[in-house]
C-alpha positions in Angstrom: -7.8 192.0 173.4 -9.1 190.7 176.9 -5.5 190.0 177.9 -4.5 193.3 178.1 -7.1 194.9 179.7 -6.8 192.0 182.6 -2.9 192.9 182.8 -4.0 196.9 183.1 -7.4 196.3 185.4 -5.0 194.1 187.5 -2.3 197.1 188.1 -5.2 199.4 188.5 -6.8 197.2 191.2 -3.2 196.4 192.8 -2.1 200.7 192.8 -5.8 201.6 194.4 -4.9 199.2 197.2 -7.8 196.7 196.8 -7.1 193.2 196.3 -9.7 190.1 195.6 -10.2 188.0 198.6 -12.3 185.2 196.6 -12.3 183.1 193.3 -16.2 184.1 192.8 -15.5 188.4 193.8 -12.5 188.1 190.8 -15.2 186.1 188.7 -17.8 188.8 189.2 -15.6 191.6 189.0 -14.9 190.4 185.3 -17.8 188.9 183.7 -21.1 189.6 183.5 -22.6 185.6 184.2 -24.1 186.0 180.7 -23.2 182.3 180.1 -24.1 179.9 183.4 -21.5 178.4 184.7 -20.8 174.5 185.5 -18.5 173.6 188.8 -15.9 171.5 188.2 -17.5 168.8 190.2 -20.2 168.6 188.2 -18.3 168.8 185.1 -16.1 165.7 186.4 -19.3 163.4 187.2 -19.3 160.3 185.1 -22.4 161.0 183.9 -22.0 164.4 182.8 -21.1 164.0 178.9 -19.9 167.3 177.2 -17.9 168.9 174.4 -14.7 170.2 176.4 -13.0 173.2 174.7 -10.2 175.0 175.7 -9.9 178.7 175.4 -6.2 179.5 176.1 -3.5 179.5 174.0 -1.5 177.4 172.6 1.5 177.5 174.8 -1.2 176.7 177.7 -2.8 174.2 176.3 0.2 172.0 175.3 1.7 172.1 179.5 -1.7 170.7 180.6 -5.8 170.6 179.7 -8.7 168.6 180.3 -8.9 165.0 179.1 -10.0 165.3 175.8 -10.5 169.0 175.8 -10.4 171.0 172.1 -8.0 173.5 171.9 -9.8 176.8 170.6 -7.7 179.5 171.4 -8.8 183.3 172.4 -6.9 185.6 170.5 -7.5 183.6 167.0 -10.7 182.1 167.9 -12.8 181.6 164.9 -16.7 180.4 165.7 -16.9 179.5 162.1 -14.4 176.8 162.4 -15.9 175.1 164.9 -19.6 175.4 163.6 -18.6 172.8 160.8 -17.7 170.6 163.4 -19.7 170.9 166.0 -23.3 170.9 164.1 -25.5 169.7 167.1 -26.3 173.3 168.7 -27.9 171.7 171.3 -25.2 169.5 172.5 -23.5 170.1 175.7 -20.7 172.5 175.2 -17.9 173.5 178.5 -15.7 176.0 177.9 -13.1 176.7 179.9 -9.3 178.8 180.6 -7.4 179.7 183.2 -10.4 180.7 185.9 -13.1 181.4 183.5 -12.6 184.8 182.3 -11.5 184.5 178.7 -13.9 181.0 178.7 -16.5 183.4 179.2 -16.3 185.7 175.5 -15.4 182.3 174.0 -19.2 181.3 175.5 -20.4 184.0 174.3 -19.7 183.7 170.7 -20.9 180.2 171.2 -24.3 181.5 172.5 -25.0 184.2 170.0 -25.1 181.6 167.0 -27.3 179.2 168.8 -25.9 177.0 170.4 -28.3 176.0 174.0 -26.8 174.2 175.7 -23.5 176.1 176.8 -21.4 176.4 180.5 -18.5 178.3 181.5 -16.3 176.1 183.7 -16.0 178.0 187.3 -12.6 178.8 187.8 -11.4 177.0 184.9 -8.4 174.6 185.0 -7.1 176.3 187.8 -9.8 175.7 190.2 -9.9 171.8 188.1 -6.5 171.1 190.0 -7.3 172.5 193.3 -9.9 170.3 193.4 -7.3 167.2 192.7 -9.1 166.3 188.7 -6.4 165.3 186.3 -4.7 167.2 184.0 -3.0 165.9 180.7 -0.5 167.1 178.3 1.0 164.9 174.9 2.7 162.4 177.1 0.1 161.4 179.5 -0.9 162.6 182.9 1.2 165.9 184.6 0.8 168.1 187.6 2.1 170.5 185.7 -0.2 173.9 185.0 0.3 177.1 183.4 -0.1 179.9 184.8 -0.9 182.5 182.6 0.4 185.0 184.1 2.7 185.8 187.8 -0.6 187.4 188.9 -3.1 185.3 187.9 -1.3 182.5 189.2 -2.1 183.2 192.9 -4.9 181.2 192.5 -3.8 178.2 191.7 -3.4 175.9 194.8 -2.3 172.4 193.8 0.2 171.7 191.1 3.2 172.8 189.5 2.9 176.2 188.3 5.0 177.0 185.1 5.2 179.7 182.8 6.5 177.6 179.4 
């Protein structure tokens, strides 16, 4: 799906000899801002209360999310699953990955059967950590991140990048 085209899109940007100098040229370069985004700041003031989903995989998710963030996956993402659950379309809904590519289609699908009220986290958990916000896996509290992948990676800042 996405994650191949980023792997091949990244070679191709890397063998024509350009290279991203910021978080928001990457973001434009793959989305289309067809779902708003929310800073991280924002997203981390007390007052700000939101549905928190998580659009990596599993492997991701289980090193580190967002305090009580829903895991939803991207490659086996299912819309129908969570419409059961989450029946107030009006609600607000973050969704969020690595640096907000992948959030983005998972956003999408959100959009498209009504829900209003939905934000694509900018720059994801990636840009969460640099901006010293907690992370969590099973046990509690970790510094620990995922990195996706050894390219994507280069924008994480603070934390412990690992590729479990």
């Amino acid at each position: 799906m996405k994650t191949i085209f980023l792997h091949i899109a990244f070679f191709c940007v890397v063998l024509s000899g350009f290279s991203q100098e910021t978080l928001s040229n990457l973001l434009k370069q793959y989305n289309t801002n067809s779902v708003p985004y929310i800073s991280v700041q924002e997203l981390a003031m007390p007052k700000t209360q939101a549905i928190i989903l998580d659009a990596r995989e599993l492997p991701e998710y289980e090193v580190s999310h967002l305090k009580d963030a829903i895991h939803v996956g991207y490659d086996s993402f299912d819309i129908k699953i969570l419409e059961n659950k989450l029946t107030d379309k009006n609600e607000l809904v973050v969704v969020y990955c690595s640096l907000g590519i992948r959030s983005e289609d998972i956003a999408e699908q959100f959009k498209k059967t009504g829900y209003t009220n939905v934000y694509n986290l900018y720059g994801g958990i990636f840009e969460w950590k640099n901006n010293g916000f907690k992370v969590y896996n099973n046990d509690g509290e970790t510094s620990k991140i995922h990195g996706f992948s050894k390219e994507w990676s280069k924008w994480l800042i603070k934390g412990e990048c690992v590729y479990e």
